[in-house]
N, C-alpha and C positions, 0 to 999 in steps of 0.2 A: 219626663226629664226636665230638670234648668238644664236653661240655657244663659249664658254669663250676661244676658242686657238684664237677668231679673236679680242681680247678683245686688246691687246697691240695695232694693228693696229690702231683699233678705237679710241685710246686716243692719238695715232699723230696724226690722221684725225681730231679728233674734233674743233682744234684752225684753224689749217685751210680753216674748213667750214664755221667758225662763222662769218665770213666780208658777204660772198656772202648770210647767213641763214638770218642776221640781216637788210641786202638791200633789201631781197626780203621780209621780212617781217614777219621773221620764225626766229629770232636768238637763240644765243645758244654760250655757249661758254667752256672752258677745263681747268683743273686743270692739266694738263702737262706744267711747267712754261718752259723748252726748247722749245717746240711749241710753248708757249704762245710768246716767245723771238723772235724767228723765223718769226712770222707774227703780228708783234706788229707794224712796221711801215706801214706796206698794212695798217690794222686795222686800223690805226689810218687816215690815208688818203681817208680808202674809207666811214669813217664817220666824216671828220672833216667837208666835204663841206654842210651835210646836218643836222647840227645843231639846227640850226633856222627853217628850216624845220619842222625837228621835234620837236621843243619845239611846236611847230604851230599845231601840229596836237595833240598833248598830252594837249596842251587846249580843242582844238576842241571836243578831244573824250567824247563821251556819250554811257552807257548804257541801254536799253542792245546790245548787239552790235550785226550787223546781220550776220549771221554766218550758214555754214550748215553744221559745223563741230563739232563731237562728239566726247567727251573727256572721255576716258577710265582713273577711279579713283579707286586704290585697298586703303581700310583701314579694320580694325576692325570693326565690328559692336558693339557699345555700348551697354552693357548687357540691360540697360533702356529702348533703339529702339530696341531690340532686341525682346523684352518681347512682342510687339504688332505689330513689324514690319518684312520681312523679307529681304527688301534693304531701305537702307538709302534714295533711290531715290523715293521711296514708299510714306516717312513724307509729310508734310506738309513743313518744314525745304529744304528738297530734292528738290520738285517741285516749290517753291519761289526764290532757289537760280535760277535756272536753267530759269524760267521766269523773274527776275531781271537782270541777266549779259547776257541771249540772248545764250545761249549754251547748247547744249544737251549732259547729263553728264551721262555715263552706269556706276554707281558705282560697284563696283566686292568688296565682301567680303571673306577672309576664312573661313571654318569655326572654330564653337568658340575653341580657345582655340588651335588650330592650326595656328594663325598670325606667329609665328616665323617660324615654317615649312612650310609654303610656302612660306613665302618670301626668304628662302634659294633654294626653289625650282625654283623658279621662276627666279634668280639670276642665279642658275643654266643651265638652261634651256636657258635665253635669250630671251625668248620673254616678253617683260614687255609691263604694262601700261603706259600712256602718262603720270599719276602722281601717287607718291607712298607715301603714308602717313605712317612713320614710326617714331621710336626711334632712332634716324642716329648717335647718342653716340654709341650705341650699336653696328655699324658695326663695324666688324674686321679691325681692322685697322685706323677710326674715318671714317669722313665725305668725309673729303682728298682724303682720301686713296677711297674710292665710285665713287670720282671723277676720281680718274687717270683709273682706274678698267672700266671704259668704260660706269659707268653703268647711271650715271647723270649729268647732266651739271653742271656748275660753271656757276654762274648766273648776274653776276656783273653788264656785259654788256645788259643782260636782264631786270635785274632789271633798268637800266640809259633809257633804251628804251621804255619800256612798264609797268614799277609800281611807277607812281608819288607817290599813295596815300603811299606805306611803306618805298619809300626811302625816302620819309617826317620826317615819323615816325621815321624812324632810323638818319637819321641828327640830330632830336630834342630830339633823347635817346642814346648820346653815350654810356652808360656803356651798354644799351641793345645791341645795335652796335657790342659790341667787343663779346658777344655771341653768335651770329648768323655765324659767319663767321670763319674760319679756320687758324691756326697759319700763314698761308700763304697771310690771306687776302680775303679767296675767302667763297663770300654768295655760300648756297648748296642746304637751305630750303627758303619755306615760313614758321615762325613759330608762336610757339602755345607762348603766352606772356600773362603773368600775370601781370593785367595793375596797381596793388594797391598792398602792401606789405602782406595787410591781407588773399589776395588770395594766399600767399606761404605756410601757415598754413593750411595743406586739409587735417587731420586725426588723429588721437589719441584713446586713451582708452575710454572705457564704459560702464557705469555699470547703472542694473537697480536700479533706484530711487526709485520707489514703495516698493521692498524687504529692499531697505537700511530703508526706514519709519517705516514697520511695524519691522521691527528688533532692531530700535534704533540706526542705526549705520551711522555717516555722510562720504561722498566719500572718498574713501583712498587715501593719498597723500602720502604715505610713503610702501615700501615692505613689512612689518612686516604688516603693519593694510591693505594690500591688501592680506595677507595670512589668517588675522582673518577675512575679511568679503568672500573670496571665500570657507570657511572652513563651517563659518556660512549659506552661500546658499546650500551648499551643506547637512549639518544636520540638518537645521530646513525645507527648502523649500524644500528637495528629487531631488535637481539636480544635474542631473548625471556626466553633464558637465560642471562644475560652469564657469572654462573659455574655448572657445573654439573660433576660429577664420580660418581663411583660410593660413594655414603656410605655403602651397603653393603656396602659388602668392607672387611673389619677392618682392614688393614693401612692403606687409605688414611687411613680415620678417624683410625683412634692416632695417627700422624703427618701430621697435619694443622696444614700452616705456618702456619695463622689463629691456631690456639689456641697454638701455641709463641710469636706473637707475644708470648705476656701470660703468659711464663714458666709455662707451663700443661700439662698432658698430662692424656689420661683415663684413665691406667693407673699402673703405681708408676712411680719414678724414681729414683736417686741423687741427694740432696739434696746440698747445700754442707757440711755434717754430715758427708756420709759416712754417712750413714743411708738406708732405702728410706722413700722416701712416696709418699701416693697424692692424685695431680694431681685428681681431680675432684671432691674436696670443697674446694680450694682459691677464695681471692678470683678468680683467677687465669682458672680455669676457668669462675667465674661472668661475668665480663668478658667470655669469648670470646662466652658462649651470650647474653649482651644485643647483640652486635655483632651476631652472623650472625643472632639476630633479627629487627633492625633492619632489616638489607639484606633479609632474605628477606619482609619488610612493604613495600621500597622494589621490589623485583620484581628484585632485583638479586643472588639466586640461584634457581638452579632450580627452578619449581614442583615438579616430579619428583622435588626429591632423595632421599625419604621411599625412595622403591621400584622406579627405573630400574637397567635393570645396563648392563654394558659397549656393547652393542648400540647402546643408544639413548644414551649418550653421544660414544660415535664419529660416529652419525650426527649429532649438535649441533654437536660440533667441526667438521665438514667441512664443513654446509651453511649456516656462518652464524648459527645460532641461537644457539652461545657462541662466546665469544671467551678463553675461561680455564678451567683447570682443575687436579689434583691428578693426578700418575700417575709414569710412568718415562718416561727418554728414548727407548728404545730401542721397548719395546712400546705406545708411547703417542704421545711427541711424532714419533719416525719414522713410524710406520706414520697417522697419520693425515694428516702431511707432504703423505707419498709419496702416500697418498689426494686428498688435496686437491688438490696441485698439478695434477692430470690438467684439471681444470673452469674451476682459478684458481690460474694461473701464478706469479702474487705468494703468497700463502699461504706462510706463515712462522713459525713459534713458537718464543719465548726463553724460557730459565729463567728467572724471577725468586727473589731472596733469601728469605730466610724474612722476614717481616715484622715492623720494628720500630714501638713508639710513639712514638720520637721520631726525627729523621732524625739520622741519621750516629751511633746507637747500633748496638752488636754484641748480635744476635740471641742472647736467654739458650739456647736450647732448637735444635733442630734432628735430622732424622734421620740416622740413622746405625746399621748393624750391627753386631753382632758378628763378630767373624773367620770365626767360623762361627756363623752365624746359623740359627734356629728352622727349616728348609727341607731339603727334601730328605734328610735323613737314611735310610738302607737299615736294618732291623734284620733278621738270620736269626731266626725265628719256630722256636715248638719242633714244627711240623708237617714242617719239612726233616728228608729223610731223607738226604739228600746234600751232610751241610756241606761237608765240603771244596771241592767243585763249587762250591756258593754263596759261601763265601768269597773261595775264587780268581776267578770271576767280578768278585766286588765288589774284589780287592785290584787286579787290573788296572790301575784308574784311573787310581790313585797309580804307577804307573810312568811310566818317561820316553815311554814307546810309549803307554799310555792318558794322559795326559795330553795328548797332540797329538791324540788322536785325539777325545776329548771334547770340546777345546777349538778342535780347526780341522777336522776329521772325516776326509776320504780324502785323501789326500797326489797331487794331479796331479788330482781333481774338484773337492772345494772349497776348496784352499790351495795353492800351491808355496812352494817354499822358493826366497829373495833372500837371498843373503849370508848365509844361516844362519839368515834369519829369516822365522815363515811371512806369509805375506801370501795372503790371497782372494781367490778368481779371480771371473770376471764371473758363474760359475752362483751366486754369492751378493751379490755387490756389485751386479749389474746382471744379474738373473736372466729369463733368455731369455723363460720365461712372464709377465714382469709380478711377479712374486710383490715383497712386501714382503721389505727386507733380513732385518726379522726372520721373517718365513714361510722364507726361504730359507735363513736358519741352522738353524734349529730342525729342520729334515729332517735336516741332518748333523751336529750337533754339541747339546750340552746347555749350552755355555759361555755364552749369553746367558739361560739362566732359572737351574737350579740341578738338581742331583742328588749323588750320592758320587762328588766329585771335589774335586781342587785347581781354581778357576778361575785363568785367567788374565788377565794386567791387556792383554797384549798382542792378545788378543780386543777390548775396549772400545775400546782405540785406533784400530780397523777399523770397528767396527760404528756407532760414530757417522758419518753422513756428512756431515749437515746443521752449519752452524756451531753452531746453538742447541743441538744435541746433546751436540759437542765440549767449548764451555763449561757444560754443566750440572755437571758433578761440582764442579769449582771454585766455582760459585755457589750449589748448594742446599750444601755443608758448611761455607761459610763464617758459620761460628757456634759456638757454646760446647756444642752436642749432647753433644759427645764425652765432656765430662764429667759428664756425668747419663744415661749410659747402663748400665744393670743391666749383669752381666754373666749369663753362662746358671747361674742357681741355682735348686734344686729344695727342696721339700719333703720331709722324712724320708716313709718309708711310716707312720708314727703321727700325724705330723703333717697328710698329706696328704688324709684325709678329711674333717679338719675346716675348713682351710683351702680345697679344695674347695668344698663346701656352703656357707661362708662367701662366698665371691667369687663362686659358679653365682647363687644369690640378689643382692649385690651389685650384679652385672656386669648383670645382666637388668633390675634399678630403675635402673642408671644409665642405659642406653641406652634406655629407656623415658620417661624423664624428659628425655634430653638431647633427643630428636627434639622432644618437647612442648612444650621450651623454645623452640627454635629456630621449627619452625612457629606458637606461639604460642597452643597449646592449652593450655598454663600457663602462669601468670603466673610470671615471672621473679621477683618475690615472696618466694616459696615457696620458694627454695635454701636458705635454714636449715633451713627442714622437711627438705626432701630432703638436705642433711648430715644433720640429725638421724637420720633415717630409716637415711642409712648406718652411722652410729654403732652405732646399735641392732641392726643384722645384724649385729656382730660386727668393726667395721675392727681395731681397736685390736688385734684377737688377730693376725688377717690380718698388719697389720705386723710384731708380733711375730715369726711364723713369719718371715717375709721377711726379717729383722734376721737370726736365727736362720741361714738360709743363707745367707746372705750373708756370716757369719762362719765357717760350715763352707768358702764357696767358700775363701775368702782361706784358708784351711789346707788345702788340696787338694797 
């Protein structure tokens, strides 16, 4: 095993293996640019002569390829495959890739709910996988800083060697281009890309439809008439929990359509400026946390919110107890749909808008991703002894053959092809065991969550079945998100320590403070203090970093 005292070593070493890794057919290369300097002209000497070579053999190669080498893969297991499986390797999805590219692949999951605790462990520890499937924003320090850290290669020269089909890809998408890769230049991941604008819009509010008909009341688009109809489920229909949702999973929070109601976020944002700031020391965000205090004093969100996971909000939605909540169309408003409907035949859930203060205003704020968004990204770790194998593995994807195959799975099981275009057969639209549409995707295909691939738009067009499904993309994007969306920018590795430590501290008062608010163990009051409070940890530098790459980005 490393251990992280050998970790500097290893990031001089790394540029200097790369010439002899990439000759013998194993490359690899470093985000140490003094190394990189260092042996930049070997490099380029002990691959200029075999050029044509290898363009010759990057024709040549075919699928699957013969190999008797085994690629260790850590990710998440998708609650969806989750549900019926207990490795990824297990699906149908699992054993097609691994018969299609010629590679035998031991997928390693953590368990649920523990991905971020071990991958710091694992980090820790030093002994990693040949590939790690991660949110590589999220390292301490960005992507960069992962790279010099020992822990992943810089893939540059990897990618020019062994992935035609995504360096294709990324020639013919520069602006995807300049997000894949690091203020410095250097690819990290294979990543997750959303190949259609409509696939950046994946979540919003929801309320059931059924209760709004027999009450008279049509979908709230405004705060006020989402406080009269969570009021009216609660005293005519005896729900307990009118809105309840999972507060603890980060993604739902951040983008949480109550607080964009009040031009609000609890994270940074692109300002009107053209500047980053940060939403939850704003007026803004103070508004939100006096509203959902309000309701959650009137009983008119979740007692639970505090500490329920997915579990117990599935089972609210289905039996009555709420009538509304925060999530995705597909893993959320389908799957508990198709749950519901079995007991209560009527049961029905609509998107609603992001919510305005005044009626017939355009919602300032709204969600929305990046092209390629914080998900699924692949990085080859410097433990692979078999890049090539890994790489080709991972560049698969991006071909015309992995991209149907990720995004529709076995061609004559779970899709055929109409006129040239694939369409889903009943083992997933109307899946013989019962299974939820998305349980029955998720066995053959990745195209409904995320992994290293292009998605497809023509996946969504299928997998919504329900009308409330169909219309969600159109109703939760309709808003001004788009332009107060970061793009993916990092911190230098000098800067990233301190901007770390600054926002670990931060991030932890704020969510600390924000439950407090809401439940009402603080007095709402107190929000100067607690901007104060943020002040004092350092924002103003924070921003500045943020400024900072965000003018590197724009010169990528």
């Amino acid at each position: 095993m490393r251990k992280k005292l050998m970790k500097g070593m290893m990031t001089a070493l790394l540029s200097v293996s790369v010439s002899a890794m990439l000759l013998a057919g194993c490359g690899a290369n470093s985000g140490d640019d003094k190394a990189v300097d260092q042996s930049k002209n070997e490099t380029e000497e002990a691959t200029s002569g075999s050029n044509s070579e290898s363009a010759a053999e990057a024709d040549a190669f075919t699928y699957p390829m013969d190999t008797d080498t085994t690629i260790t893969y850590w990710c998440d297991l998708n609650t969806n495959v989750a549900a019926n499986y207990a490795n990824l390797g297990e699906t149908p999805f699992g054993k097609g890739l691994m018969e299609h590219t010629g590679v035998n692949i031991d997928f390693q999951h953590p368990p649920t709910g523990q991905g971020e605790e071990q991958f710091n462990l694992m980090l820790a520890d030093g002994d990693l996988p040949d590939l790690l499937e991660y949110h590589w924003m999220n390292y301490t320090g960005g992507p960069e800083k992962a790279i010099t850290d020992g822990y992943i290669y810089e893939l540059t020269e990897i990618i020019d060697k062994y992935c035609p089909n995504l360096k294709a890809y990324l020639e013919a998408n520069p602006d995807i281009d300049r997000m894949v890769k690091t203020d410095e230049g250097h690819y990290y991941m294979f990543p997750f890309i959303r190949g259609d604008e409509q696939l950046r819009v994946t979540l919003g509010l929801m309320v059931r439809q059924d209760w709004l008909d027999e009450l008279g009341l049509e979908v709230p688009t405004t705060m006020d008439e989402w406080h009269e109809v969570l009021t009216q489920f609660k005293e005519k229909k005896g729900a307990q929990a009118p809105f309840s949702y999972e507060y603890t999973m980060g993604s739902l929070t951040d983008d949480n359509p109550f607080c964009y109601a009040y031009g609000a976020t609890r994270n940074f944002y692109l300002g009107d400026d053209g500047q980053v700031h940060y939403g939850a020391v704003e007026d803004g965000y103070k508004q939100y946390l006096e509203t959902m205090h309000q309701w959650y004093e009137e009983g008119l969100i979740d007692p639970d919110i505090a500490t329920q996971q997915f579990d117990q909000v599935s089972a609210k939605m289905t039996n009555g107890t709420s009538g509304a909540s925060i999530g995705w169309a597909g893993s959320r408003m389908g799957v508990w749909t198709t749950a519901a409907i079995e007991t209560e035949p009527n049961y029905a859930l609509s998107p609603a808008p992001v919510p305005t203060l005044n009626k017939g205003d355009r919602a300032p704020m709204g969600q929305i991703d990046n092209a390629v968004p914080n998900q699924g990204g692949v990085a080859i770790t410097t433990s692979c002894k078999d890049i090539e194998a890994a790489a080709r593995l991972l560049d698969w994807a991006y071909s015309e053959e992995g991209h149907m195959f990720y995004n529709f799975g076995v061609e004559g099981e779970s899709y055929t092809l109409e006129s040239g275009e694939p369409v889903y057969t009943d083992q997933i639209l109307k899946n013989p065991d019962g299974l939820p549409v998305a349980q029955a995707m998720s066995a053959y295909i990745r195209g409904n969550y995320n992994g290293p691939f292009v998605q497809d738009i023509r996946y969504l067009r299928q997998y919504y079945t329900y009308d409330g499904q169909k219309a969600s993309n159109a109703i939760w994007g309709d808003n001004d998100g788009k332009l107060h969306k970061l793009p993916p920018i990092t911190p230098t590795s000098d800067e990233s320590d301190q901007f770390s430590a600054i926002m670990n501290e931060i991030s932890t008062y704020r969510d600390e403070m924000t439950i407090k608010y809401i439940l009402g163990t603080e007095d709402i009051g107190t929000f100067d203090s607690y901007v104060s409070t943020i002040d004092s940890m350092g924002l103003a530098k924070a921003l500045e970093i943020e400024n900072a790459a965000l003018s590197r980005y724009k010169e990528r």
